[in-house]
N, C-alpha and C positions, 0 to 999 in steps of 0.2 A: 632308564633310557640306555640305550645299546652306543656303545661312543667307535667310529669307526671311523677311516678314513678315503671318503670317494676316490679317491685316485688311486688307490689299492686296487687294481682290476683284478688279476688273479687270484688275490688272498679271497675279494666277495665271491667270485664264480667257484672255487673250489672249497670252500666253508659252508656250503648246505647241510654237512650232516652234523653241524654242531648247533642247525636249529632246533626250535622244538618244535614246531609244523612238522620238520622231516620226520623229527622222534616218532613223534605221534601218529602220522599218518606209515612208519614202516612197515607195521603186520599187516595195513592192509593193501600197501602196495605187493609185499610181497605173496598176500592171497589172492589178489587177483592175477599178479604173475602164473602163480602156481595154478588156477584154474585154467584162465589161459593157453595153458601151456599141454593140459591134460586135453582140453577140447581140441586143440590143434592136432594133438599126437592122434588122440582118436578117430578125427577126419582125415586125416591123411596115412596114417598107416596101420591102421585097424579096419575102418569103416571104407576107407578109398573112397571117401566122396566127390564124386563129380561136380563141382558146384562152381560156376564164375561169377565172381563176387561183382555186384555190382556197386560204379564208386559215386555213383548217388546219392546211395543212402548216407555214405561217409560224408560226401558234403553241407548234405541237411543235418547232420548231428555234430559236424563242426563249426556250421552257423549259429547253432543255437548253444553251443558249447561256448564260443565266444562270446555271444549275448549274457550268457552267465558270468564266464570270467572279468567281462566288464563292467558288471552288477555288483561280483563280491568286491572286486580290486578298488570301485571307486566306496564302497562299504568300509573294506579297509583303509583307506586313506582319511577316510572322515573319519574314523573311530581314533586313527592315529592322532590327528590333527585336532580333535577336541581333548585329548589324553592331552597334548602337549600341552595348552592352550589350561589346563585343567592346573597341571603341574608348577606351570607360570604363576598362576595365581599363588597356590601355596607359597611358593618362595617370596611373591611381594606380600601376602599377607604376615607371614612372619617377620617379613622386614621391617612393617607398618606397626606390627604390635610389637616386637622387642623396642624399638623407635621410641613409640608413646611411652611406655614403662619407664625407658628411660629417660623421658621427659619430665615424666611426673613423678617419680619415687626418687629418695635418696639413701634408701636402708638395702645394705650393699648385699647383704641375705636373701633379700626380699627380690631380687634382680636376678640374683643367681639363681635362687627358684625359678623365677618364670624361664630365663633361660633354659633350665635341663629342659621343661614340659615341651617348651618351643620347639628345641633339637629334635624331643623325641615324636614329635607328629608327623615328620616326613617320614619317619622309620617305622613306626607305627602303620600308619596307612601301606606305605609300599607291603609292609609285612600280611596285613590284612589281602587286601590283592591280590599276593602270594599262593594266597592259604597257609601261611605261616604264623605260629605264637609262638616267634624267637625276640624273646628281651634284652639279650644279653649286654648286647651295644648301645641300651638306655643309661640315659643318664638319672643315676639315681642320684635321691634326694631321701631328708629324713622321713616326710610324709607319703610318701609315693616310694617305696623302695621297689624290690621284685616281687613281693606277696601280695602290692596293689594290683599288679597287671598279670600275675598270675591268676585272680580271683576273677576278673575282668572276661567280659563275654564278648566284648566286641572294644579292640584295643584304643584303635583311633577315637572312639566314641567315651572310652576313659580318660584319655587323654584330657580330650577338650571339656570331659565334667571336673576335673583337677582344676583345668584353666579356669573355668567359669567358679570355681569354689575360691581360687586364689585371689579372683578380684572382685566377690562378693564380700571375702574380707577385710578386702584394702576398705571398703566403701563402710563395714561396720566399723571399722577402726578411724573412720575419718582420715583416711590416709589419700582417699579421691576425692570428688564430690560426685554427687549423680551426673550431671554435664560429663566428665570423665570417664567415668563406668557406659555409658553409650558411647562415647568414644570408641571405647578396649570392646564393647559386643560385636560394631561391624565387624570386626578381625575373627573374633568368637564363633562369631555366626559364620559366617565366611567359610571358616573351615569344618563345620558340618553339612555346606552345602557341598562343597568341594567332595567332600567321603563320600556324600550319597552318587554323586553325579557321575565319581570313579566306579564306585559299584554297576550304575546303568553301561558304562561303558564296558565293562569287563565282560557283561550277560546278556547282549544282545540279545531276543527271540528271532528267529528267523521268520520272516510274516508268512501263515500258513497258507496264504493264497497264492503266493509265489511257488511254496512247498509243492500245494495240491498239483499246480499248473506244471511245473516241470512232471511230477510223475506222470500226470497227463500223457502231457507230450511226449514224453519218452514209451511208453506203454503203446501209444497210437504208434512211434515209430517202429516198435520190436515186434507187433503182430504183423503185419506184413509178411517180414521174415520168415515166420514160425512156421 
């Protein structure tokens, strides 16, 4: 999460290019720049085209330009808003299971284990998200060091198989009871839904009916033109 301050007016208007929208989208602002620019030179002081544009067409493809931007922005806002809403959850389910743990166990080892695993699924996950397999800032442990999650194919997903191993042997040690052990799954389970649901959010598909319909419409508005 981006931590910033609303009332900053200038620093948000003038910090676009340290997004990564801007990043990403610059080669291809600056190739259409650069096309643009070649058509223009070409109609006007090569070809001397006579042509009066007309601003019709400009306002039928700024209607529906809008209509898009209204599409993706309220896209983006819901993507936001269930990310957060997502995120939330993680912090009260770690709060819920470190809690219990600490409810029920008194082996001071045994604590500090679940703690490192706990720490390290926020960081896990965000890293996964990323596209990153950076450990560095995990909290190791004797069982779980760095060659655990180096070996690990999908990190959040190792994570929460440690957890579930840790308190399948509270339960062989008689250190829970079963009653217990379902207790510590909701929190378990929780955070593999949470992973999956991050994933969904991160890779939206864009629905190819909307796809097909704008080139449509765009294609219907440039033959005219032509």
């Amino acid at each position: 999460m981006v931590l910033y301050d609303p009332k900053e007016w200038w620093k948000l208007i003038f910090a676009f290019h340290k997004s990564d929208t801007f990043r990403r989208n610059l080669p291809g602002i600056i190739g259409v720049a650069v096309f643009t620019g070649a058509v223009a030179y070409l109609e006007n002081d090569v070809l001397h085209v006579d042509f009066k544009n007309s601003t019709a067409i400009h306002s039928l493809v700024g209607f529906v330009l809008s209509l898009l931007l209204v599409f993706r922005t309220n896209t983006a806002y819901d993507r936001w808003w269930e990310g957060r809403k997502l995120w939330g959850s993680v912090v009260n389910d770690s709060r819920n299971l470190s809690m219990k743990i600490e409810a029920m166990l008194a082996d001071t080892q045994i604590k500090r284990r679940f703690a490192a695993l706990i720490s390290n699924y926020p960081k896990a996950l965000r890293d996964h998200l990323r596209g990153l397999r950076n450990h560095e800032d995990f909290s190791t442990i004797e069982k779980y060091d760095g060659s655990y999650y180096d070996t690990a194919a999908h990190l959040p997903n190792a994570v929460c198989l440690a957890l579930y191993k840790e308190s399948n042997e509270l339960l062989h040690k008689n250190l829970i009871n079963g009653h217990q052990l379902h207790m510590l799954n909701a929190q378990l389970q929780s955070f593999t839904d949470t992973t999956g649901a991050c994933e969904r959010v991160k890779t939206p598909p864009f629905p190819i009916l909307i796809t097909s319909f704008l080139r449509r419409l765009f294609l219907s508005m440039c033959l005219p033109c032509l």
